[in-house]
Every structure is written in C-alpha cells, then in structure tokens.
Steps between C-alpha positions, in 0.01 A plus 500: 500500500318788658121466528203632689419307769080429471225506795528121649207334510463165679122334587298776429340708231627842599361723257195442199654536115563846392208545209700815425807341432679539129584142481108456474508809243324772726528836349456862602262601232404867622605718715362905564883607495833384524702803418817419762507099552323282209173298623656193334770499769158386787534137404896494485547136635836603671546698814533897464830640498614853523720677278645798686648682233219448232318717348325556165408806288145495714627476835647181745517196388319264728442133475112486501173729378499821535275791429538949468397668860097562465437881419101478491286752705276152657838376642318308713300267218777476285677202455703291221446137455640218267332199329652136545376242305583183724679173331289330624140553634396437867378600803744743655583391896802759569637798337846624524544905455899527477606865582898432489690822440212679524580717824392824406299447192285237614112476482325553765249283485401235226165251447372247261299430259427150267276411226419166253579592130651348232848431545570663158271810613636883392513748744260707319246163570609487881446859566120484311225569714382135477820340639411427884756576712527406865650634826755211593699725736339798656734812525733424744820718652863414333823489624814644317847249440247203635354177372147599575289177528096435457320248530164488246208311599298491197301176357547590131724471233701784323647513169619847536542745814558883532771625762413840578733732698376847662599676405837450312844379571690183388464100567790250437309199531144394446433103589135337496501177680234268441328164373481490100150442307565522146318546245513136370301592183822651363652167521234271337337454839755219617399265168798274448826456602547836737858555725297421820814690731475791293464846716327676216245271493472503919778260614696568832800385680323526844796379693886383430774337757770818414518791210788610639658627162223478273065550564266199497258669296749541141454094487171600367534830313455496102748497215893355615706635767650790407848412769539269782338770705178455357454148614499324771799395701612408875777553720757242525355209718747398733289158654302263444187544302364727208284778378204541325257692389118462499241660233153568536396444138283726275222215465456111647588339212677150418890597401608335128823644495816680741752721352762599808759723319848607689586785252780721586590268810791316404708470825235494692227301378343219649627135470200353512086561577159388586148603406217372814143579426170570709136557458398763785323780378439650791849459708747734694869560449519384836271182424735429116816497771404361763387163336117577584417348135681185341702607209553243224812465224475623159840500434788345688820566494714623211814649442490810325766661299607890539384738274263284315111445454412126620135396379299219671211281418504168435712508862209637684257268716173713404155422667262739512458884564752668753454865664882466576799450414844519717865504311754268741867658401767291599721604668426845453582764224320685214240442263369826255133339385214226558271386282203244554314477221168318534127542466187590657139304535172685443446498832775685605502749267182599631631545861742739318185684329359506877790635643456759249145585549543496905792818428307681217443868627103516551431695163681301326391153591100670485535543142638127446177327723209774354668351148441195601134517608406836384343577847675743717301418801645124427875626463459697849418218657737276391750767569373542901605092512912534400722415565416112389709220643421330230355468126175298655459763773485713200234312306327479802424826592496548130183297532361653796509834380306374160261384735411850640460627159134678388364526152602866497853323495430272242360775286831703541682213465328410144614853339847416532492231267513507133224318293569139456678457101569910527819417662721887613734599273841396522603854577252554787693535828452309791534187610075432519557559074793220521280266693181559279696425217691192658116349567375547151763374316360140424180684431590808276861383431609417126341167548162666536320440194310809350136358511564410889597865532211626319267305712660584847463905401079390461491314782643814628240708394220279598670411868520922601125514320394223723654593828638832440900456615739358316544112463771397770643144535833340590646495108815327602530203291190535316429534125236724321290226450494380865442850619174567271363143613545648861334842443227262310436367805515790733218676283251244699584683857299791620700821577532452899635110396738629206674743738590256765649284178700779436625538849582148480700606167653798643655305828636234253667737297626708826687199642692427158600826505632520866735211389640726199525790861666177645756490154837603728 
C-alpha cells in the first residue's frame, strides 16, 4: 500500500497545533477577491500540487488563493486580504505564508492582523468599526514557490486573523501555529463530564516516540477518523520496546473514563496498550520524556482488537487530577482517537478563566474588570499587574488596587448599578445586567413577596432622600426583607460614614464578580 510518508517526530515538540487547521473547523469566511484560485483552498490540509495542464473558464487553475492583478491608481496602498476564523482560539507563536506555484503571480509582500470576536461572528461584525484589530505581523517581504515562515510574538489571544497581501497575487497555504484558549463558555464552562484530551477544547499531543505514517495530533481531533491516515500510527518497530504518545490535556482534571479506538486499522493495530498519568502543570516535553516527573498507571495493559472502540473505567486506577496523560502502544501500530473523559474542580476552572484573562487583548479584558467594579481607574490598574501567575495574585492586586480607590471612584462606580429590587431587564446587554440580575434574584425573584417589594422601592426613596445616591449593598443571597432591615440601619450614619459603607459594599460586590471574569 502506497502512503505518504509523515514528518518524524521523536522527543520533541516540533511545531505548536495548527489553530487554522479544518480538522478543528477553521474557515475562510471573507476574502476581498478570489476571482482565479478560491480563498477556501488557504487552509487545504494537504500539500499543494500543480496541475500543468489546468485551466478553468477564468484563467489557471492553481492549488491555493488567488486574486485579479490590482488596477487602482494608489497601487501602492492597495491590497487584498482574507478573514480566517481559527478552530480554535489562541495565541498565535508562528505563521506559515505558503507561496507554492506561485512563481510569477506571487505577492509581494503580506502582514497580519488578529482580533477576539465571537466565534460565530459575520464578516459584516468583524469588519465594524468597533472590532479591534491588531498588527500580529508587520508587513514583511515574500518569497515566490517558498514556505515563508514567521514567527509572532504576541501575548494575546485571537479568534480570528486577517492575511493581507500587497498588493495581489495567490497563496497555497495559510497555517497559524499556536497555543489554544477557547472560549469555554460555549461548552458549559467545563461543568461535568468534559473529553479532557480534546483539541477543541485546548488539548495537545506535545510529543510522540514516531508518526511516521500518521500525525500525533489526529489522536485528539473531533468527530471519528475519517481513514487510517487521520490517526495516529508508527512505523514498524523492529526491537525491543514501544511507542507512545503523551497529551497535554485541555484542563487538570481527575479522568472517569478512556475510550482508545483503532478504527480503520485492522492489520495494523496495536496488540495491546497502556495509559500512565502525571500531575505537572508546568513541565517540558523534554522534562514528560526524560522521566523528570513520576508518572503513575491508569490503565495497564490490554489487548485491543482492530477496528473497534474499547471503553475503560472500572479498569482504571484513578486518584486525583492529572495535567497528563501518555498512550503506551505495544508494540507499535495505529490508533485513530483518544478520549479521557473526566472532570474539573472549581479551582481549576478558574486557572482556565485566568489563563483567559492574562491573553484578553487590552480593550477587551478593560470592559470585563470596569464591569466588574465600575471604576475605570480600578480596571487600569489591575490591567498594568497581568499577566497573574495565579488566581490569588489576582485577588491580590485586585485588592490593592481597591485600596487606591477615591470617592470620585466610588461615586462612578455607584451609577453603574441598578437600584436594588429594579433588577435590568432581561434584554439589557451586558454582562454587568446578567450579574445585577444574578444578585437580586433571592430578593426580587418569584419568591419575593409583593409587600417586601413595595417596601424595598420606599426604602428606596427615603435612602437617595437621605443620602442622595442610590442604596448599594452586596444583594447576593439576601431577601427583600433583609435588605430593608439593612438600609434601616444605614439611615443612622452621617453622609461621610454611609459612603465608606458603600465602598465597603461596592468591593464586596467587585470580588464576586471577578470570580464570574474567573468563569473559564
């Protein structure tokens, strides 16, 4: 049988995952023009290929993107670009600009652009004024027929980025290597039994012993294999020992659950495997190989069958939260998918949420902290303090910065919030309306009889008579009843005393809503 012999890779992580891959369902969602070569063809996951004798009713056929010769009278500013939502979201470490083909008809220069959006965003909503787009890649010189290379150094993450090429010509290939960040709201923010070795929601294979015939990476793509080359498989051992594979998984979680599926391999499959475990957040490929950190079983061995699913659990020796996972082959062969379902504490979902916030461009993550406070000054300088090592580092100089803030602060601070019982409307965007709403539920919710409501609107009145600003305290949990006894109370203080009560209030309520920031 005739197949393509793959990249080997043995000890090392030789490239980050391709968050413009199909597999991870990237798409080319806009382009200026693509009048010769479609822009669909960019993200191709096979090599180019030329077609000498091709051609279509428009011109060549070529095996990539491919736009009409510019005719405008500012040749020099004009340019054509195209839009790639990424599979996955991520910081962006290398780009690859693939000009195969393209000898006379290349660009002559390209650059890069990213910005955070909704994956689901229409190009009429990425090219709006408000969409903040940033320079990855400056304009920089390209060669023709070549596998131009770039590396990015950029701290935030990118769900979509804009390949611009001066001024026109044709690409084969666009890759965007990087480390995932999803958006782990879109997947019930990791509640539950989640595939922890799942690359959409951030896994990796960092390293593998061989991928001779088949890429480390497809053990850990979505949806079944679609052939035996869209798994993983090894050369033909011929010695002692094995292969393997390790993951970096998506989350530290505790793994409930293995599926190892051999579909499509039949003659080639494995006879048997293992699953070892390890909890090292912070190690190397070269540390995972080179026995730096003790792994542990979770599964020993087991024959497998060819062409079959094999599920695990009541076999596996589970204790505790792993960061990694490595897949012992025996003696070698091919295996299409791996799944390890498990969960995820509290606690580390909120080093997920962190990981988050540390990436967030700067505009972005500005209008999550002023929501949370409602105090610019206070979001700038928790901004000035990423990226956090950690969620307490965060609270920290959450707390510090709280401590610098004025009554000028306070008093912006205050407008942002709604009137306690006089919760937003469902409708009203934002996530400050969402969190309002989430605070007064015991209070205004259906359980909220109408006499308590009645009485917290006149307490209302009487509190803004007495002091002038609306009646602020920390509602979570509270009902009507308890929240008029408190503004009772509060009548007693003089203005200067009420307003440090309500700062009080106002840095309660600011660090329950940097844990919602924290929700991953």
């Amino acid at each position: 049988m005739d197949r393509a012999r793959m990249t080997t890779d043995v000890h090392t992580a030789a490239f980050d995952m391709n968050l413009a891959s199909l597999r991870l369902r990237a798409a080319v969602v806009a382009a200026s023009d693509d009048y010769f070569a479609e822009k669909e063809n960019l993200l191709k996951s096979s090599e180019p290929v030329f077609l000498p004798l091709e051609y279509t009713d428009r011109g060549k056929w070529m095996d990539g993107w491919e736009s009409r010769r510019k005719r405008s009278k500012d040749y020099e500013r004009a340019h054509d670009w195209a839009i790639v939502r990424l599979g996955v979201p991520g910081v962006i470490r290398a780009v690859g600009v693939d000009t195969a083909f393209f000898r006379g008809n290349f660009p002559s220069h390209c650059s890069l652009e990213g910005c955070a959006a909704p994956t689901d965003a229409r190009p009429d909503e990425l090219a709006a004024p408000e969409t903040e787009w940033v320079e990855i890649l400056p304009k920089s010189a390209l060669r023709g027929d070549a596998k131009n290379a770039f590396t990015i150094d950029s701290p935030y993450a990118f769900s979509h980025v804009r390949l611009n090429i001066f001024p026109d010509g044709g690409v084969a290939r666009l890759r965007v290597h990087g480390n995932a960040v999803p958006d782990y709201r879109r997947q019930a923010q990791l509640h539950g039994e989640v595939d922890l070795a799942a690359a959409d929601l951030g896994a990796d294979v960092v390293v593998c012993s061989d991928m001779f015939f088949g890429e480390r990476r497809n053990l850990i793509m979505p949806d079944r294999a679609l052939n035996m080359g869209d798994g993983w498989e090894t050369r033909r051992r011929r010695g002692p020992g094995s292969d393997w594979a390790i993951v970096s998984l998506a989350a530290r979680g505790s793994i409930e659950r293995v599926l190892v599926d051999t579909h499509h391999f039949k003659g080639n499959f494995p006879d048997s495997c293992s699953i070892d475990v390890c909890d090292t957040p912070l190690a190397t490929a070269d540390a995972l190989v080179g026995g730096t950190h003790p792994w542990r079983p979770l599964l020993a061995p087991v024959r497998l069958q060819a062409d079959a699913r094999h599920w695990f659990q009541s076999e596996l020796s589970t204790d505790g939260p792993v960061t990694h996972a490595r897949l012992n082959v025996f003696p070698d062969g091919g295996v299409s998918r791996l799944r390890l379902y498990g969960s995820v504490s509290e606690a580390d979902r909120k080093e997920l949420g962190l990981r988050r916030l540390n990436t967030r461009l700067p505009g972005v993550a500005e209008r999550e902290l002023v929501a949370c406070a409602g105090s610019g000054r206070w979001a700038a300088s928790v901004l000035a303090a990423r990226p956090f090592g950690s969620v307490t580092q965060l609270y920290a100089a959450a707390d510090r910065a709280w401590a610098t803030t004025t009554e000028a602060d306070w008093r912006e601070a205050i407008l942002t919030h709604p009137r306690i019982g006089e919760s937003p409307a469902r409708h009203d965007a934002g996530p400050t309306s969402a969190w309002s709403r989430q605070e007064q539920s015991h209070a205004v919710g259906d359980s909220a009889g109408s006499e308590s409501k009645a009485a917290l609107a006149e307490m209302n009145r009487w509190y803004e008579e007495r002091f002038g600003m609306r009646y602020i305290v920390c509602a979570t949990g509270k009902s009507a009843d308890e929240l008029v006894r408190i503004a009772e109370e509060r009548l007693h203080n003089d203005p200067a005393m009420e307003l440090r009560v309500v700062a009080e209030e106002l840095h309660k309520i600011t660090r329950l809503r940097l844990d919602n920031v924290l929700k991953p």
